[in-house]
C-alpha positions in Angstrom: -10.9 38.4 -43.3 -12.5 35.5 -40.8 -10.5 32.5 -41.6 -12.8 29.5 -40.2 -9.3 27.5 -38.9 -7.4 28.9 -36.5 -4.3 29.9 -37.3 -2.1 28.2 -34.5 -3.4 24.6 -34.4 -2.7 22.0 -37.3 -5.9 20.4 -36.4 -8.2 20.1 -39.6 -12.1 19.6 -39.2 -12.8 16.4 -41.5 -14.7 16.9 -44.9 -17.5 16.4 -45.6 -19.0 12.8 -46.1 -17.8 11.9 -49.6 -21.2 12.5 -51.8 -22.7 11.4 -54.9 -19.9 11.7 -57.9 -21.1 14.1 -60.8 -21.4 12.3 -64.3 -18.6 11.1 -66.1 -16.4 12.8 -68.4 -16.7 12.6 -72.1 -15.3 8.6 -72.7 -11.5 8.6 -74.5 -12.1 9.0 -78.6 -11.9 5.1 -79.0 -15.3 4.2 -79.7 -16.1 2.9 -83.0 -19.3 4.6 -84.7 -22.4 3.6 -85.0 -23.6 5.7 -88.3 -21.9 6.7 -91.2 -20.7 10.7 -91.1 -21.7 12.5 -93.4 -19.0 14.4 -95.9 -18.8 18.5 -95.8 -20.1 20.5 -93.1 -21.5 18.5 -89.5 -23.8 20.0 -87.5 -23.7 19.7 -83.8 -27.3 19.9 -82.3 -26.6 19.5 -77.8 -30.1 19.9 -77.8 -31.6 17.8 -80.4 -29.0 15.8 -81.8 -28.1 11.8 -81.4 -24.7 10.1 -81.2 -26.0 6.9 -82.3 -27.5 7.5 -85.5 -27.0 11.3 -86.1 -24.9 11.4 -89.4 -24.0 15.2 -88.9 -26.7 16.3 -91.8 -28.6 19.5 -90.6 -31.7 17.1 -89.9 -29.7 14.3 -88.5 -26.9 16.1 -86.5 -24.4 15.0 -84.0 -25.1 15.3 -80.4 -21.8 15.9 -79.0 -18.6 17.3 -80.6 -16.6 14.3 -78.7 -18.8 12.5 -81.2 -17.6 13.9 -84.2 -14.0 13.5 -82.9 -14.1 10.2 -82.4 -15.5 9.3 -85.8 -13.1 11.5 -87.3 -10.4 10.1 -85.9 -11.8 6.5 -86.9 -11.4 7.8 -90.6 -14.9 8.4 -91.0 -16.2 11.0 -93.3 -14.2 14.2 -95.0 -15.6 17.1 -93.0 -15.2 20.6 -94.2 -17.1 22.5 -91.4 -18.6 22.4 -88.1 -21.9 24.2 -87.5 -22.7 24.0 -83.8 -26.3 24.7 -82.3 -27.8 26.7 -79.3 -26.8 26.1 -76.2 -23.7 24.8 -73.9 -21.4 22.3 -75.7 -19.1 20.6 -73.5 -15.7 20.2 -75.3 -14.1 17.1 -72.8 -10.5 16.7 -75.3 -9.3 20.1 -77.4 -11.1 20.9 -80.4 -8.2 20.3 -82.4 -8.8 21.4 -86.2 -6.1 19.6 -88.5 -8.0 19.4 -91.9 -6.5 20.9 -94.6 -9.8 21.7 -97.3 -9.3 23.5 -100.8 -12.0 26.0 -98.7 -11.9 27.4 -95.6 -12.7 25.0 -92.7 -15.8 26.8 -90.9 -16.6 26.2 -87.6 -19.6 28.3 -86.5 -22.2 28.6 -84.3 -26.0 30.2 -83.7 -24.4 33.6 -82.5 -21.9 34.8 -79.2 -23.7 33.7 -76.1 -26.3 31.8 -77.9 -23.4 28.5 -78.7 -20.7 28.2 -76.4 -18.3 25.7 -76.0 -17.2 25.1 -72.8 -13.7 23.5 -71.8 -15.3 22.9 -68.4 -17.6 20.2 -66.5 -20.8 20.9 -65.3 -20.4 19.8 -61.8 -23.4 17.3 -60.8 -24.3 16.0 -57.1 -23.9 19.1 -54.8 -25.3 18.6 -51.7 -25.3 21.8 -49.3 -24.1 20.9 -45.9 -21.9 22.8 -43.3 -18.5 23.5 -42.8 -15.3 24.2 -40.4 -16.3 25.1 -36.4 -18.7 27.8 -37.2 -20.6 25.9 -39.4 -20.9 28.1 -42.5 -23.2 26.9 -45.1 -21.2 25.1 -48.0 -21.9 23.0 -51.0 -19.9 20.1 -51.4 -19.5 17.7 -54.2 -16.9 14.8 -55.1 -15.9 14.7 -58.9 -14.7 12.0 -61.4 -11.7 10.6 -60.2 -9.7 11.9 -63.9 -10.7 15.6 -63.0 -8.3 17.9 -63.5 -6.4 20.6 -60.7 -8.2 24.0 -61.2 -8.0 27.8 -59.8 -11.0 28.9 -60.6 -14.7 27.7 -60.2 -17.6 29.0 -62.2 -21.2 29.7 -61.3 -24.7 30.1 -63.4 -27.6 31.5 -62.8 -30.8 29.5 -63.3 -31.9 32.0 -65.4 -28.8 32.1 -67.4 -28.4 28.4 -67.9 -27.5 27.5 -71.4 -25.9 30.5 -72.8 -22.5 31.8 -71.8 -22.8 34.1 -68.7 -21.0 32.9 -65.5 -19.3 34.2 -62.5 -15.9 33.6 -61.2 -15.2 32.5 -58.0 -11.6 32.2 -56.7 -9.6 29.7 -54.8 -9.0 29.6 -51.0 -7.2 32.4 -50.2 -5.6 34.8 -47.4 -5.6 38.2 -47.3 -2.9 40.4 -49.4 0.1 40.5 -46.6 2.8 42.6 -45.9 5.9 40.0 -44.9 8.9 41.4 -42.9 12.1 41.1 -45.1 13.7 38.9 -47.7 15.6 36.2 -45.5 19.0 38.0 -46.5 20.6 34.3 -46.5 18.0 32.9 -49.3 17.3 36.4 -51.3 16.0 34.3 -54.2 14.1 32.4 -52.8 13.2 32.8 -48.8 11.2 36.1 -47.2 10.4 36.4 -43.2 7.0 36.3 -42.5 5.2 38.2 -39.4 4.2 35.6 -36.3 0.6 34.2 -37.1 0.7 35.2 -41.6 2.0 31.8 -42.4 0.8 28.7 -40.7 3.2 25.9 -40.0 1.6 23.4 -42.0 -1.5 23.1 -44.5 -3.5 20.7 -45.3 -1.8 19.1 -48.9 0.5 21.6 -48.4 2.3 20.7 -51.7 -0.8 22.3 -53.7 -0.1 25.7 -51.4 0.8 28.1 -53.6 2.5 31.9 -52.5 2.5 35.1 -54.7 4.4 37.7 -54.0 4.0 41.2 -55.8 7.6 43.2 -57.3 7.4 46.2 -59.6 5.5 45.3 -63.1 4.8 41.4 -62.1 3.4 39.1 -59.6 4.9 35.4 -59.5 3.0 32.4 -57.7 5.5 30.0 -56.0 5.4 26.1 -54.6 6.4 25.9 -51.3 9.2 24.3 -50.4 9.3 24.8 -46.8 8.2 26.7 -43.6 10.2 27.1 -41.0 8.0 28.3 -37.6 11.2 28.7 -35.5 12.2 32.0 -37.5 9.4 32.8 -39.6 10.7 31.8 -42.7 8.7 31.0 -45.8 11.2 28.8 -48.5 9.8 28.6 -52.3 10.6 26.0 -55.4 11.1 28.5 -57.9 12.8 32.1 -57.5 11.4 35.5 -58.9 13.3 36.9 -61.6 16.6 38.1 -60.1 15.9 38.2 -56.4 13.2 39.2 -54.2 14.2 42.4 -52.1 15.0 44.2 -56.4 11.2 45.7 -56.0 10.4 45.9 -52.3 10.5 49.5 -52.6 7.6 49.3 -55.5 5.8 46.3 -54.2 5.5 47.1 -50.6 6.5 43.5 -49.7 3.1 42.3 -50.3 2.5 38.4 -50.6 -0.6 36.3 -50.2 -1.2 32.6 -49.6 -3.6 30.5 -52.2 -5.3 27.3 -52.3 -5.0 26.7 -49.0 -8.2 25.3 -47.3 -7.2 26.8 -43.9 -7.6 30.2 -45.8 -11.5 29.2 -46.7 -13.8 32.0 -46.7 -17.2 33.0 -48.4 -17.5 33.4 -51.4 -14.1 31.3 -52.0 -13.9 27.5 -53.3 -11.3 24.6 -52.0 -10.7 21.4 -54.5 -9.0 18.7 -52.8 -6.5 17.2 -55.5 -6.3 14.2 -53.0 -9.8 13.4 -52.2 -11.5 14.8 -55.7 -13.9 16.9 -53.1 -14.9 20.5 -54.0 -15.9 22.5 -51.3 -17.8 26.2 -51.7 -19.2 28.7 -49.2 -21.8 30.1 -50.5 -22.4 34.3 -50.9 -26.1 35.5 -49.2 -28.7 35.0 -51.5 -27.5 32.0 -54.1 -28.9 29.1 -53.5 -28.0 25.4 -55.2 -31.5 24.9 -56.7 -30.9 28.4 -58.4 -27.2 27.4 -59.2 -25.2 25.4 -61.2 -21.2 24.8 -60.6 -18.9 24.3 -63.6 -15.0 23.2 -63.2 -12.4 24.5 -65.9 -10.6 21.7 -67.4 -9.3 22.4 -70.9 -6.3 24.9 -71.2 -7.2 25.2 -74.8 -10.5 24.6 -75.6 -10.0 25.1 -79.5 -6.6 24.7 -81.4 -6.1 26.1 -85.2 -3.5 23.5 -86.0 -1.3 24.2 -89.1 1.4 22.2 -88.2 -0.7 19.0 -88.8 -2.1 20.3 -91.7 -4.6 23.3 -91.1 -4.0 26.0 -93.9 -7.4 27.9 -94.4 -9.9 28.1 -91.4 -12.8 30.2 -89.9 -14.2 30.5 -86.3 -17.4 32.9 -86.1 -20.5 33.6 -84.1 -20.0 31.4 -80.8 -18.7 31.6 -77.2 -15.6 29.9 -75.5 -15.5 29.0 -71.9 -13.6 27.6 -69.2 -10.1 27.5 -70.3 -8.4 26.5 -67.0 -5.4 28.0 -66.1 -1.9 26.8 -66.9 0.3 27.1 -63.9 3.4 26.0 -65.8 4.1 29.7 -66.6 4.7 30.1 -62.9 6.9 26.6 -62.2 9.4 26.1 -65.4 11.4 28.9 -66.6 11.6 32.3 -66.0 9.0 33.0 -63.0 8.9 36.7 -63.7 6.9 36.3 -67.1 7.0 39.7 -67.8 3.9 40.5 -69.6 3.1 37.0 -69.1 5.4 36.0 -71.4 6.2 32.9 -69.9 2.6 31.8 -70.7 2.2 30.3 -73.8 -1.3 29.1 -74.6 -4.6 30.3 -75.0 -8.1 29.2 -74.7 -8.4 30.1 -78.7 -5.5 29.0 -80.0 -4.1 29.9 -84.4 -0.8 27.3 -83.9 1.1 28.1 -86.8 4.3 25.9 -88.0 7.3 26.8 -86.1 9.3 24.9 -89.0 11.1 27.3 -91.5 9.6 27.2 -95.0 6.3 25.8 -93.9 3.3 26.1 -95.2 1.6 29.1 -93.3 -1.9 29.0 -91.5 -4.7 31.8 -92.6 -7.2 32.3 -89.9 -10.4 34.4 -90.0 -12.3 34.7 -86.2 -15.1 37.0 -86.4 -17.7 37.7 -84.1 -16.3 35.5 -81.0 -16.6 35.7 -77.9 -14.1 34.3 -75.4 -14.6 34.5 -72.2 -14.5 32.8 -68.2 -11.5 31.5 -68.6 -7.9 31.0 -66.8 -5.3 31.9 -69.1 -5.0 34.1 -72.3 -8.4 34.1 -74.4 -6.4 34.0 -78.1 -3.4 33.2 -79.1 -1.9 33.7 -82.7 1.5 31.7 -82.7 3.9 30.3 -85.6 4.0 30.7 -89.5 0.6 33.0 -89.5 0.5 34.2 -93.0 -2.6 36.0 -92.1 -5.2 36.2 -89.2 -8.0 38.5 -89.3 -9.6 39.2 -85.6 -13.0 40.9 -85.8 -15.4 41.8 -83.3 -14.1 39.7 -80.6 -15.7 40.2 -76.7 -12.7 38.8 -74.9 -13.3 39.2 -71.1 -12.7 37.5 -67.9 -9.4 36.0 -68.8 -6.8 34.7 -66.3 -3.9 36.9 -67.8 -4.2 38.6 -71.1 -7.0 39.3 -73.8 -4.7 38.5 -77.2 -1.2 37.8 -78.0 0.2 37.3 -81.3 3.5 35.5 -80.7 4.7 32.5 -78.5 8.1 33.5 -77.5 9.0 32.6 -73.6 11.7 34.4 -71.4 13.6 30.9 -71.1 14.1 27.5 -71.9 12.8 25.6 -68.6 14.8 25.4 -65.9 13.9 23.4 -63.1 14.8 24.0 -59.9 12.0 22.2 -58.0 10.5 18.5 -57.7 9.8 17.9 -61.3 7.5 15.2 -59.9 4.6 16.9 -58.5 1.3 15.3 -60.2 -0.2 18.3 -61.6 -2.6 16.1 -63.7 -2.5 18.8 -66.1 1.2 19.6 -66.7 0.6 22.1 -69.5 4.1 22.1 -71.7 2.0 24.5 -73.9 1.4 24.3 -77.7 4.6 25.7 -79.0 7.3 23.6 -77.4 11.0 25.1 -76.7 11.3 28.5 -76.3 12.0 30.6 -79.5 14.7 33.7 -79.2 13.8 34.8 -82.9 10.8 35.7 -84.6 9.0 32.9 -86.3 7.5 34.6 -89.3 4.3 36.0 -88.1 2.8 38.7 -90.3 -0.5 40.5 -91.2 -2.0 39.8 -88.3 -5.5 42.6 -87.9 -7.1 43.1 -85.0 -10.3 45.1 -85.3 -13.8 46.8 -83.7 -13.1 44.2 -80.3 -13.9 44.9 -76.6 -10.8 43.5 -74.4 -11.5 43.8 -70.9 -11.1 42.6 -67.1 -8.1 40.5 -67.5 -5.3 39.2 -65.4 -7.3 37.1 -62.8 -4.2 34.9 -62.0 -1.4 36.1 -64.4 -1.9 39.6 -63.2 0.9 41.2 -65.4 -1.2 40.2 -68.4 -1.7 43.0 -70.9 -4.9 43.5 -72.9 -3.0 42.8 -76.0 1.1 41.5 -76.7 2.5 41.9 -79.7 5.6 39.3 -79.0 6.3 39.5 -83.0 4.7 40.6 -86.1 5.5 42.1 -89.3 2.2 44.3 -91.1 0.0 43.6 -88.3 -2.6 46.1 -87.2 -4.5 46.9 -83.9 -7.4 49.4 -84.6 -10.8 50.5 -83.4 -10.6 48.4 -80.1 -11.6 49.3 -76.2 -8.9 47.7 -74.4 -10.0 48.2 -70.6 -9.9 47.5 -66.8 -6.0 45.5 -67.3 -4.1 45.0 -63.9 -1.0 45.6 -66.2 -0.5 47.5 -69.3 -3.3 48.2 -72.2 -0.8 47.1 -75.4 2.7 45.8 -75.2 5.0 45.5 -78.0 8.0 43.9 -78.5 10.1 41.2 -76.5 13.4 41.5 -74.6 14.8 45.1 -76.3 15.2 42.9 -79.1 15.4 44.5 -82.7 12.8 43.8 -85.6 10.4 42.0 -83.6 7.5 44.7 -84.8 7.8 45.4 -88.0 5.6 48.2 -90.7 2.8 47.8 -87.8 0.1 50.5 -86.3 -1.7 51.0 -83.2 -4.5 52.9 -84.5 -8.6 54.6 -83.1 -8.0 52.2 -80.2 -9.8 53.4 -76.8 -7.4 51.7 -74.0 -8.6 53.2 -70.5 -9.0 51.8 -67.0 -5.6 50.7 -66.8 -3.6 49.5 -63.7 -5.2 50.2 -59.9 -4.0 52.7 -57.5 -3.2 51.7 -54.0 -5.1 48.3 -54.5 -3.6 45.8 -52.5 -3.0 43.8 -55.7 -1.9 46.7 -58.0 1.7 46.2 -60.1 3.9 49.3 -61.2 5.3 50.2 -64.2 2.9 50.5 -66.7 1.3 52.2 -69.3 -1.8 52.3 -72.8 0.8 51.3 -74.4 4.0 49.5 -73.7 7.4 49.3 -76.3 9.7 46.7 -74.7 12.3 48.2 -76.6 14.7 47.3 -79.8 14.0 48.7 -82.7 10.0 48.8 -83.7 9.0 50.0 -86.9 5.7 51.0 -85.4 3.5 53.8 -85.8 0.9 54.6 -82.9 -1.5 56.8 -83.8 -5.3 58.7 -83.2 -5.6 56.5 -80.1 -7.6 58.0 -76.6 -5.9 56.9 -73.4 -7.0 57.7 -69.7 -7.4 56.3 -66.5 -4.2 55.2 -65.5 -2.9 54.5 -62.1 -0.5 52.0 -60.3 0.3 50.7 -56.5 3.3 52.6 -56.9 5.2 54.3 -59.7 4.7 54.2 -63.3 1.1 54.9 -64.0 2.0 56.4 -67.6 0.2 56.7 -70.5 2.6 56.1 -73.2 5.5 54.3 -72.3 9.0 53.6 -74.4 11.3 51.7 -72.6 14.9 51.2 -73.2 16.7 50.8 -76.2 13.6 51.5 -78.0 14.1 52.7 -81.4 11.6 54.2 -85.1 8.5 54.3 -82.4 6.0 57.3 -84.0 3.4 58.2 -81.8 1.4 60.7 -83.5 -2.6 62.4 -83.2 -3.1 60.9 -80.0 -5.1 62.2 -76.9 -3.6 60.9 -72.9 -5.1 62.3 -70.2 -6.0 61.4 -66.4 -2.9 59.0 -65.9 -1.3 59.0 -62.3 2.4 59.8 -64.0 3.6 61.1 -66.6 1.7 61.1 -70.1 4.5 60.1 -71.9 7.8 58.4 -70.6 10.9 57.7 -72.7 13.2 55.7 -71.1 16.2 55.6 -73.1 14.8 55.4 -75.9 15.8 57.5 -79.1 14.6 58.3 -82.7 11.3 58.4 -81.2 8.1 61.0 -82.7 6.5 62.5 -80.2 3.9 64.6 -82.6 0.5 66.4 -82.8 -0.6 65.0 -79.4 -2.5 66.3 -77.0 -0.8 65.2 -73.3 -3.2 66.6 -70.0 -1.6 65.8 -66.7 -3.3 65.4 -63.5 0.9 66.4 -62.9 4.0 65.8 -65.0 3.4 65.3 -68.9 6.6 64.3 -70.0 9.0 62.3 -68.3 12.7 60.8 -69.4 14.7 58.8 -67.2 18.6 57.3 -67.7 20.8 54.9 -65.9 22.6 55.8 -63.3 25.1 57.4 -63.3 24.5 58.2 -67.0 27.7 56.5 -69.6 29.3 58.7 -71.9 27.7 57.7 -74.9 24.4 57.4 -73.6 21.4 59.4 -75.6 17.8 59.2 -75.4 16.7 61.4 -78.6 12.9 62.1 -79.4 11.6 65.0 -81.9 8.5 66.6 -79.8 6.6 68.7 -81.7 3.4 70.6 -82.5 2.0 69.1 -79.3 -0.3 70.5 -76.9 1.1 69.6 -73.3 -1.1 70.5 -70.5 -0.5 70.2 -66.3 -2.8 71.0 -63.7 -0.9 71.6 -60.8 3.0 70.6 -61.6 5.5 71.4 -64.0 5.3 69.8 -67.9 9.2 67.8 -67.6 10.2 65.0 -64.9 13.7 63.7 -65.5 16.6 62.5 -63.5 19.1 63.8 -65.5 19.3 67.1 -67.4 21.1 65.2 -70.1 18.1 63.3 -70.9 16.7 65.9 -73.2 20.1 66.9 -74.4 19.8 65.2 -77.8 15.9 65.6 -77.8 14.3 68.5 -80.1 11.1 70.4 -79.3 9.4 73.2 -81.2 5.7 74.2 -82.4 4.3 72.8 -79.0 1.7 74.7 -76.5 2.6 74.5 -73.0 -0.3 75.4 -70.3 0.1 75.3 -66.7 -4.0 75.6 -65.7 -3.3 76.6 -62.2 -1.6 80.0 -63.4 1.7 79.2 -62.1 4.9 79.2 -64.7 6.2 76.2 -65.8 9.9 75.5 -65.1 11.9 73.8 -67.5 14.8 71.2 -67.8 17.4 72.4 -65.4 14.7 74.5 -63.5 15.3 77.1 -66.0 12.2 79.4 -67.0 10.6 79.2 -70.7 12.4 81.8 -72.3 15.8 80.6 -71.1 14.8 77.4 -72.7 14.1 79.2 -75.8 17.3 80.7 -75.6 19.8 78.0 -74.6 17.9 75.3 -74.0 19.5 73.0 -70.9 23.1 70.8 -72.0 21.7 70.7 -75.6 24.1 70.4 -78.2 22.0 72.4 -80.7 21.1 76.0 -79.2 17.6 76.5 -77.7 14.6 75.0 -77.6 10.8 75.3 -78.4 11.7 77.9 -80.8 8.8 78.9 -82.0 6.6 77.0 -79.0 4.5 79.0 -77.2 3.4 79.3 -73.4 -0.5 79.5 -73.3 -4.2 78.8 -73.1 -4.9 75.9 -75.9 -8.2 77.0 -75.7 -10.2 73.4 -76.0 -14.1 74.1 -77.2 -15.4 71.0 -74.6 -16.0 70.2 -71.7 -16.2 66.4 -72.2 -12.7 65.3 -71.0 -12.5 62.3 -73.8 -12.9 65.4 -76.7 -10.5 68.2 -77.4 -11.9 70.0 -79.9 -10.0 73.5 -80.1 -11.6 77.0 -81.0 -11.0 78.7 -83.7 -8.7 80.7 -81.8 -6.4 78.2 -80.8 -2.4 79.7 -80.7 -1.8 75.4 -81.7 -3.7 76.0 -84.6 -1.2 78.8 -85.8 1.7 76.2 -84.9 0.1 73.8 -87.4 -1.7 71.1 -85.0 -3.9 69.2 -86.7 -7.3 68.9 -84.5 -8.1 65.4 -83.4 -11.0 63.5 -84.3 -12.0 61.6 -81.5 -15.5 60.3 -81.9 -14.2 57.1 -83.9 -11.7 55.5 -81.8 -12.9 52.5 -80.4 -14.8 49.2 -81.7 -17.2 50.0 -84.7 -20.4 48.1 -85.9 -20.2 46.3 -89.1 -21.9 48.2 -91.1 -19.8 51.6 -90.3 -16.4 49.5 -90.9 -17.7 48.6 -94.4 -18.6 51.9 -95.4 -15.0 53.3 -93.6 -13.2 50.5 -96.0 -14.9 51.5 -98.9 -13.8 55.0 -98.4 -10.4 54.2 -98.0 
């Protein structure tokens, strides 16, 4: 990468001339109005409508939403609905819905892409100029003084201006490193650097910002210090645990952000000082052809139960421009496993957190949410009910959906608390929760999730922190940096309760040998306890990771009443299935095609006394191309497990060695440390004899020895999102 400073002087070419300021944000919600507003639904016309004397009729609407709020909050009117127009809607203070309405409270708009409302600013007076000693082309611009930090910058098209299409461009930024060594007298918070990685000093070096990559996370750090002497590269915060835990998985990879040394093309620097954006253009894009916007708004639109929300409906409009809340990253726990330590969204269903509260019921249909820097919707609280329907969720900074707001940790500072971060970010749900908080029925249906973890890479396409009766079906969950679906929180019991994965089509997971890939991860993702959960006639491929742990299905430990049953894995760089230390798991009528191992089961080490990790796999069809079926550590790890009525097929022709490198029929016989006699007793070693050649259908002949063992053929043609019309008739068959 050409870095347009070099790395060995602290001499800084000045800015640019400080240029026309872009227009003003939206004015604080103190002015009085100047028309009456009408009572029931408002309509919101950015094209057409008038501040001054719009009343919110469909003939005389509002202008602005900041309108509407600050009427509202002047007492004027009893609205029941917002109807927003076509067109870009800038939202300048959260849409904050607190009405409580013997009907639901509607906000809608002209369609997904046609209304959007945009947590952003539409940066004006950019002036193209040059920049740094090789003059590269740049635009430059200096925003309001009250403009807020961001990550991530957003550009249009002139020929998509007005409707919700943008591209992301990312902050000033080195190259993914390799550093030498944790400094083994600061291993939480200190690594050696090679001579010329890290530069002495940057310019506002206290918005520099390092990540560093372990096994299943990547955590972005303040700097505290660098020391040039001995190479040594101090942060604020420490990593969960200590850095050198996942050097072997993470290959000791760290990069340096926001930096402007680090400038390239196609990259953007925002002085937090100076208020001046700075951008290097790509070939071809061109300012007259181009417009700029600058997320602001963490959450753009907040279902607020808590003040009073019970009943309310969001349909047929875009969200954009969440910015991206960086508290995750400097209170807490660091880690954030599955972004956990992230707790709000650019869509936001903030139910009660007080016991016996009235409970929120949320309906969000046909939504798009989208270009933004943190997860797109969050269901949080005393949810009653939340139906999520034909959602397009993409371009997220971590995570598509999560339903549940628990964090790792209580803060827990151990850096300057008094950094001005002009957007601090405490998050919606205050203190962090270590029970479930009554979350149940939650349905998420026929959505596209995709091309998520932009800065919170461990984000997963969907959590499930906690939720009693929910339901994830008929969704494509795709192109994650982390896992597809994860479930549960901390090996915790009876956070996922009487709930289903079901039809879901959760491929493009993880990246292999990317030099930002994590480790450790899977389609789907129990973090243990004990999960009443049934996953089931789901399609998973595609799975790969920098490291280890590219697996399909993935129990972890101490999970416990996981079924996963009619489900078709194939193309993952591990194992199909791993079960670490898990037990009373299903494992049943699944197909499982491994580019190597299928099955995998791992214990600690060295393995207690009392330790079991017991699964029932049976009538399954488990097939390897070119290794054996079983990878474990441990004989003992399928001890207490019980297989039988499963086909096992090695495709290159060669046999297939079982637990404790025993052949099939010793494993009939004797099985390998099991307490109860053989194996697979009635299994069989063969052909399954699949009727296609598409890889996503496994149709079996007629022939098939799984069909003698009773498998139950899979119907794969309906997993993923429906259309409307085919969901209707599906529910009116049920």
């Amino acid at each position: 990468k050409m870095r347009l400073f070099h790395k060995h002087t602290l001499a800084l070419v000045a800015l640019a001339p400080v240029l026309a300021a872009a227009a003003p944000l939206e004015a604080p919600i103190t002015q009085a109005p100047t028309a009456h507003l009408h009572s029931g639904v408002v309509h919101i016309d950015a094209r057409s409508g008038c501040d001054g004397t719009g009343t919110g009729l469909a003939d005389r609407p509002l202008r602005t939403v900041g309108e509407w709020q600050r009427r509202v909050a002047g007492g004027s009117g009893n609205t029941t609905g917002l109807s927003f127009g076509p067109g870009i809607h800038t939202v300048a203070q959260t849409l904050r819905i607190t009405q409580s309405s013997p009907t639901p409270f509607v906000i809608s708009g002209a369609g997904k892409g046609v209304t959007t409302l945009s947590g952003g600013i539409k940066i004006d007076g950019v002036v193209e100029t040059t920049h740094g000693p090789s003059k590269q082309r740049a635009w430059v611009a200096t925003l309001p003084s009250n403009t807020s930090y961001f990550r991530q910058l957003f550009l249009q098209p002139l020929s998509e201006q007005g409707n919700a299409s943008f591209v992301r461009r990312v902050s000033a930024r080195s190259e993914v490193m390799v550093y030498d060594k944790a400094n083994p007298h600061d291993t939480e918070h200190s690594i050696v650097y090679s001579t010329g990685q890290v530069l002495p000093r940057y310019h506002n070096q206290e918005d520099v910002l390092a990540t560093l990559f372990h096994c299943w996370t990547a955590t972005t750090h303040r700097i505290r210090s660098i020391t040039a002497a001995n190479n040594t590269l101090t942060l604020y915060q420490a990593p969960h645990v200590d850095i050198p835990r996942c050097e072997h998985a993470s290959g000791k990879r760290f990069l340096i952000e926001d930096a402007l040394e680090e400038l390239s093309i196609g990259e953007f620097y925002f002085d937090r000082m100076s208020k001046v954006l700075t951008y290097l253009p790509l070939a071809g894009e061109t300012l007259e052809g181009t417009s700029l916007w600058a997320p602001q708004l963490i959450t753009v639109l907040s279902i607020d139960a808590a003040a009073g929300a019970t009943d309310v409906s969001v349909q047929d409009l875009s969200i954009v421009h969440g910015a991206a809340d960086m508290s995750g990253f400097f209170t807490g726990d660091c880690d954030g496993q599955s972004a956990t330590n992230l707790r709000s969204g650019v869509l936001q269903v903030n139910g009660s957190v007080v016991p016996g509260a009235r409970a929120v019921t949320a309906n969000i249909a046909r939504v798009e949410v989208a270009h933004t820097g943190s997860i797109g919707v969050v269901v949080g609280g005393m949810v009653q009910s939340a139906s999520l329907t034909y959602l397009t969720v993409h371009d997220t900074g971590a995570g598509a959906v999560r339903v549940g707001t628990t964090a790792l940790q209580p803060p827990t500072l151990d850096y300057d608390a008094t950094r001005a971060t002009d957007t601090p970010g405490a998050g919606a749900f205050g203190t962090a929760s270590a029970t479930a908080i009554g979350i149940t029925s939650v349905t998420l249906a026929d959505s596209d999730l995709s091309d998520g973890g932009h800065v919170y890479k461990m984000g997963p396409g969907v959590q499930l922190d906690d939720c009693t009766n929910c339901t994830v079906t008929h969704n494509a969950i795709h192109d994650f940096h982390y896992t597809g679906i994860s479930t549960g929180y901390g090996f915790q019991d009876n956070r996922i309760v009487n709930s289903q994965l079901s039809f879901n089509h959760i491929h493009g997971i993880g990246t292999q040998n990317a030099s930002d890939g994590l480790s450790d991860l899977g389609c789907v993702y129990t973090w243990g306890g004990r999960q009443t959960l049934r996953v089931h006639d789901n399609l998973c491929h595609d799975v790969a990771s920098y490291n280890y742990g590219g697996w399909g299905f993935y129990n972890d430990q101490t999970t416990q009443d996981v079924h996963w049953v009619g489900n078709a894995v194939h193309s993952t760089l591990d194992a199909c299935y791993h079960n670490h230390e898990g037990f009373n798991v299903v494992v049943a009528n699944n197909i499982l095609v491994g580019q190597g191992l299928v099955l995998r089961s791992a214990a600690p080490s060295p393995p207690p006394t009392d330790w079991h990790a017991a699964a029932n796999i049976t009538r399954n069809i488990l097939v390897t191309h070119s290794e054996d079926v079983f990878q474990s550590t441990d004989v003992r790890e399928w001890a207490l497990s019980q297989f039988d009525d499963n086909v096992y097929h090695r495709a290159d022709g060669q046999g297939i060695s079982f637990p404790g490198g025993v052949p099939f029929s010793k494993w009939q016989a004797v099985g390998a440390g099991t307490t109860h006699g053989g194996q697979d007793k009635h299994s069989v070693e063969g052909d399954p004899q699949f009727d296609s050649t598409d890889p996503n259908q496994f149709g079996l002949k007629p022939t098939s020895p799984a069909l003698k063992l009773g498998f139950q053929p899979l119907n794969l043609s309906t997993v993923g999102p429906r259309s409307a019309t085919s969901a209707q008739t599906k529910s009116c068959q049920v």
